[in-house]
C-alpha positions as CSV (number, residue, x, y, z in Angstrom):
1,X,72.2,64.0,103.3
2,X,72.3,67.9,104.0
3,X,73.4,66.8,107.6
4,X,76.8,64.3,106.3
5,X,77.3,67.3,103.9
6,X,77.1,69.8,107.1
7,X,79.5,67.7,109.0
8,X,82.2,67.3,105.6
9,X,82.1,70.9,105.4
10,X,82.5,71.2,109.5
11,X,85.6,68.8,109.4
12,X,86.9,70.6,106.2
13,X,87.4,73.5,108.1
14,X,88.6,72.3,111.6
15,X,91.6,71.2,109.3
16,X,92.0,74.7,107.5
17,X,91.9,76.3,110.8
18,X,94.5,73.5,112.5
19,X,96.9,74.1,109.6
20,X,96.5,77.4,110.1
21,X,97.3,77.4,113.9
22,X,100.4,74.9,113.2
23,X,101.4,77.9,110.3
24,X,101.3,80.0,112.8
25,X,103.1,78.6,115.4
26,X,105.9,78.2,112.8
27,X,106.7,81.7,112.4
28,X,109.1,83.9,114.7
29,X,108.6,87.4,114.5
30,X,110.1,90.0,116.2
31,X,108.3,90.5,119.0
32,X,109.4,86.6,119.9
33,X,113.5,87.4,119.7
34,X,115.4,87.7,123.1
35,X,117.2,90.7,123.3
36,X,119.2,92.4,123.9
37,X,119.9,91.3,119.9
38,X,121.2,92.5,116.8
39,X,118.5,92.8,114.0
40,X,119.2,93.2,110.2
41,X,117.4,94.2,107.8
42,X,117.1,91.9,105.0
43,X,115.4,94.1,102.5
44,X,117.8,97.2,103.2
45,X,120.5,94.8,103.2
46,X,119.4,93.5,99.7
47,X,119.5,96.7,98.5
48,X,123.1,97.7,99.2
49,X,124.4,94.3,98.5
50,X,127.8,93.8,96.2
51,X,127.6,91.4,94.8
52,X,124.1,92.1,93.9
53,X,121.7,89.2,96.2
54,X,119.5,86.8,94.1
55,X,115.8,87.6,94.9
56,X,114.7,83.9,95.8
57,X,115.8,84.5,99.5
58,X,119.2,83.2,100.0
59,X,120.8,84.1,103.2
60,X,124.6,85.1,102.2
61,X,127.3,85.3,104.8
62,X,127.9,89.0,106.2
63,X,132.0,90.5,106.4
64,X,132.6,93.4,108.1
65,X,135.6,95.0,106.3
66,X,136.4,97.3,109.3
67,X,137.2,94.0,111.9
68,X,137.3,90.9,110.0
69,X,134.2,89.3,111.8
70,X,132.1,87.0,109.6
71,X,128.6,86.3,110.2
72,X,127.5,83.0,109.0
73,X,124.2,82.0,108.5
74,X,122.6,79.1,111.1
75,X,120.0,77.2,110.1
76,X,116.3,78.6,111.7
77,X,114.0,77.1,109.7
78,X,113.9,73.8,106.9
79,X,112.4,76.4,104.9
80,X,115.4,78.9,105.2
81,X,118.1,79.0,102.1
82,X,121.5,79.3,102.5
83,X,124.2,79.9,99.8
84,X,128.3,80.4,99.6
85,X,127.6,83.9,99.1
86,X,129.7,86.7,101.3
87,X,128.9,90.5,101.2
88,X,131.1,92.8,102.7
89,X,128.6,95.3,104.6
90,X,129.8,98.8,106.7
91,X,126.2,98.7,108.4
92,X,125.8,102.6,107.0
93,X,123.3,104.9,108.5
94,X,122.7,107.2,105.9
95,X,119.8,110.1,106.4
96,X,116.9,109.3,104.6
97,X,117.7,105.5,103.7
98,X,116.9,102.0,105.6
99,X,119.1,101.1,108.1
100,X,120.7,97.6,107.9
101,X,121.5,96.7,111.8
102,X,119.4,97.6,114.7
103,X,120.0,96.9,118.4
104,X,116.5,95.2,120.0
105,X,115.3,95.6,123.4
106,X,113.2,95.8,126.4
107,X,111.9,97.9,128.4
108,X,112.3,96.6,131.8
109,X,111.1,99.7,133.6
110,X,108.8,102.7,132.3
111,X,108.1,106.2,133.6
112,X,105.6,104.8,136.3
113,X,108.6,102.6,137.4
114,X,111.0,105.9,137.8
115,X,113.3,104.9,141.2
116,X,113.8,108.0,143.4
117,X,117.4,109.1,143.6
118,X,118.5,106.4,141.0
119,X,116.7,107.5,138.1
120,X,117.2,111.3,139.0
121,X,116.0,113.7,137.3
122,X,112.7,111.7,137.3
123,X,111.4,114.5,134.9
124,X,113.6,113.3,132.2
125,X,113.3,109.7,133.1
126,X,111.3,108.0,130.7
127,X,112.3,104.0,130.6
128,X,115.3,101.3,131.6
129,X,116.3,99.1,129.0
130,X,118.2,95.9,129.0
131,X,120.4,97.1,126.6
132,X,123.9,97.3,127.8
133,X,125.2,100.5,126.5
134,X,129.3,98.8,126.5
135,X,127.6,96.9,123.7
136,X,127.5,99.5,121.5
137,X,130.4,101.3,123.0
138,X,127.6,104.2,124.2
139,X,127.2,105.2,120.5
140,X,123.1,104.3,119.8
141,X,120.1,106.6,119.3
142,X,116.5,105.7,119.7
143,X,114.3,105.6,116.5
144,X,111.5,105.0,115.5
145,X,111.6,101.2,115.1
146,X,110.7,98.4,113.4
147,X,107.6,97.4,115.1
148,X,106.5,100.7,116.9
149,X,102.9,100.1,118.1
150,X,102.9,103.3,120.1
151,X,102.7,105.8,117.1
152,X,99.7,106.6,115.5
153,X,99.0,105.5,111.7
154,X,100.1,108.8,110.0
155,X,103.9,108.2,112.2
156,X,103.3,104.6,111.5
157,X,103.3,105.4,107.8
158,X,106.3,107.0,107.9
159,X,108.4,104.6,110.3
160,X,107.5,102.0,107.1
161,X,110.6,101.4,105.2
162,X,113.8,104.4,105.5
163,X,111.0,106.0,108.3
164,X,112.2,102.8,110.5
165,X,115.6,104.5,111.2
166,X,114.2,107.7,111.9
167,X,115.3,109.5,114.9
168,X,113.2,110.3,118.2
169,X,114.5,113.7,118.7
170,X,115.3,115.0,122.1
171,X,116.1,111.2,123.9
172,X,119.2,110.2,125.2
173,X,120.6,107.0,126.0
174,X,123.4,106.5,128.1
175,X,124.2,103.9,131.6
176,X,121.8,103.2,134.1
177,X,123.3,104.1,137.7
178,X,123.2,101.0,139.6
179,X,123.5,98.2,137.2
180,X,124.6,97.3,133.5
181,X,120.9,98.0,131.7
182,X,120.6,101.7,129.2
183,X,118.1,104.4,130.3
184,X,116.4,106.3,128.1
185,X,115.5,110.5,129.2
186,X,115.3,113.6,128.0
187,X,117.5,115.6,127.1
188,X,115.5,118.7,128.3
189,X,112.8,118.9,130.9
190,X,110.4,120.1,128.1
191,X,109.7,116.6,126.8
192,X,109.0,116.2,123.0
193,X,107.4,119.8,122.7
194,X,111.4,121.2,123.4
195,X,112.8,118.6,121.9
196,X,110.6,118.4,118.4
197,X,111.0,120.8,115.5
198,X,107.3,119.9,114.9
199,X,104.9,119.4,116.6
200,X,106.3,116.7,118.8
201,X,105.2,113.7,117.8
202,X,108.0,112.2,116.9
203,X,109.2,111.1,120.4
204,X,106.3,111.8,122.0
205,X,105.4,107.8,121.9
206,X,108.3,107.6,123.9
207,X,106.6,108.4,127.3
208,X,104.0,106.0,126.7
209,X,106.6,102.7,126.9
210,X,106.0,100.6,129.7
211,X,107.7,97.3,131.2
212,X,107.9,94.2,128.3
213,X,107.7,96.8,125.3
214,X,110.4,96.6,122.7
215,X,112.3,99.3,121.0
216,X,115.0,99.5,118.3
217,X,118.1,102.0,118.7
218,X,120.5,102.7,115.8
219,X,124.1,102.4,116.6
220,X,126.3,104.9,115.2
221,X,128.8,102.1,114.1
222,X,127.3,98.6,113.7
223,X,130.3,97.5,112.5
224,X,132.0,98.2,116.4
225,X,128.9,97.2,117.6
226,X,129.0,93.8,116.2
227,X,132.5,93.0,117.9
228,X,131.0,93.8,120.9
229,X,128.2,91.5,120.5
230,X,131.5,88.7,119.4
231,X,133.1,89.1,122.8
232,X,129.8,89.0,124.7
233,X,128.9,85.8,123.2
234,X,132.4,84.3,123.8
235,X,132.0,84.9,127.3
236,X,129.0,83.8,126.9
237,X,130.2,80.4,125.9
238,X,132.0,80.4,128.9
239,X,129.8,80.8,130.7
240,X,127.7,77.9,129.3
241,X,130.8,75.4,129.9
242,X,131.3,76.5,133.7
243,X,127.2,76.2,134.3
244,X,125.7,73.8,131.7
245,X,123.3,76.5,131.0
246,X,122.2,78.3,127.3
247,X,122.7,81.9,127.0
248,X,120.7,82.8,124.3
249,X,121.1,87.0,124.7
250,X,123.1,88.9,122.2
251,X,122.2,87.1,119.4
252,X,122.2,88.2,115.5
253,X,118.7,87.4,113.3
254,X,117.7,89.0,110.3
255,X,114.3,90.3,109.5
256,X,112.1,90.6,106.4
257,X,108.7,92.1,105.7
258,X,108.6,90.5,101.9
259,X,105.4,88.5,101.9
260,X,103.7,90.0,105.1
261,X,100.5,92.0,104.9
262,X,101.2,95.8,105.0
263,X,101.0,97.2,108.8
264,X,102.0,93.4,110.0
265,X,105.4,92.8,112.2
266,X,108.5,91.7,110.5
267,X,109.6,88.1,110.9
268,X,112.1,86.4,111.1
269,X,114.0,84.7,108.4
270,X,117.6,84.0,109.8
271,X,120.0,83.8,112.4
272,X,123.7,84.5,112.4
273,X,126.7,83.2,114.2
274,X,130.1,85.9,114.5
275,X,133.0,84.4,114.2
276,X,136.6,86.3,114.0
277,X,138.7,85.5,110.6
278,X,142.2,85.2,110.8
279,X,144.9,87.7,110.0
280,X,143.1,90.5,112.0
């Protein structure tokens, strides 16, 4: 008897833990998003939203007043809600609130990686990125992030929520010499202790990124930004029809931390498609 119960309880749980795994699997965070890509915030953008979003998760479609592009929800998941909804949305990066739009990347090369006489100064080098800086018209600033495992718990308490689009002080961004990827460097040859107001910590993360990280850079006008990301994906498309192949870089998904356990990664609960209204 105690041995049929033992081998119940045993195949009780080999189902718990394969539902678990198939869960799992389900979910996209956003360590799992190609990049370069265009992240939004859900909750920020839930916050600013006119008219005001239900809270039972609907997706609405996204205007940009400024161009005329529409972002229109595609479908990521059964379990994703879509509604008739459109908010207009400037993507404004206002000091001491939550950014809306992020640029995702990765790091393709990090300090250890420097490349003598492309990456001079290599004092000031500190990563490559595959971030094309023509696709946010070389108007982006590194920040904290969204899913920064390189700062310690006190800097990962404050990158939670408004923290997210906090500034790295003292690194640039700007073209990579030899090809279309961003580099990131100092702007002086102190590092973070020139750079800082404090006591440096703030960017100091930053020499610590290494090939296959990801980082998140605000642009200064997502609106502009998002354009770009339209007329890379319509060459894109292009592309497709001339090869037969999927391009599936600079793409538009919007992330939530509503449900996750505090400290987790964001996932992802949408994806966008940019199309151009008429009358621009």
């Amino acid at each position: 008897m105690y041995y049929k119960t033992n081998i119940f309880v045993t195949s009780v749980s080999l189902i718990t833990l394969l539902t678990a795994q198939q869960n799992v699997h389900a979910l996209m965070l956003l360590s799992d998003v190609p990049t370069p890509s265009f992240i939004i915030d859900m909750q920020a953008l839930r916050r600013i939203a006119e008219p005001p979003l239900n809270d039972n998760g609907d997706i609405p479609s996204i205007r940009c007043p400024k161009n005329n592009l529409l972002l229109q929800p595609i479908s990521n998941s059964d379990d994703t809600k879509y509604n008739n909804k459109v908010i207009d949305c400037q993507f404004p990066t206002a000091e001491g609130q939550p950014a809306i739009g992020y640029l995702h990347t990765t790091v393709t090369r990090g300090r250890d990686d420097a490349i003598p006489d492309e990456d001079e100064p290599i004092s000031t080098f500190l990563a490559e990125i595959d971030l094309d800086p023509t696709l946010c018209r070389d108007d982006a600033h590194l920040v904290l992030g969204l899913n920064n495992h390189h700062v310690g718990s006190y800097y990962w308490a404050r990158s939670a929520g408004a923290g997210s689009s906090m500034e790295a002080p003292g690194v640039g961004y700007g073209s990579s010499k030899s090809n279309s990827k961003g580099v990131l460097r100092w702007l002086d040859e102190g590092g973070p202790t020139a750079c800082n107001s404090n006591d440096g910590k703030r960017s100091e993360w930053v020499n610590f990124l290494r090939r296959h990280d990801t980082v998140q850079l605000l642009p200064n006008d997502g609106q502009d930004t998002l354009l770009e990301f339209y007329k890379r994906q319509s060459l894109s498309r292009i592309d497709e029809d001339r090869k037969g192949e999927e391009n599936t870089s600079t793409r538009i998904f919007g992330i939530s931390n509503e449900g996750r356990p505090m400290g987790s990664e964001p996932a992802v609960v949408c994806e966008w498609r940019c199309i151009l209204e008429e009358g621009i």
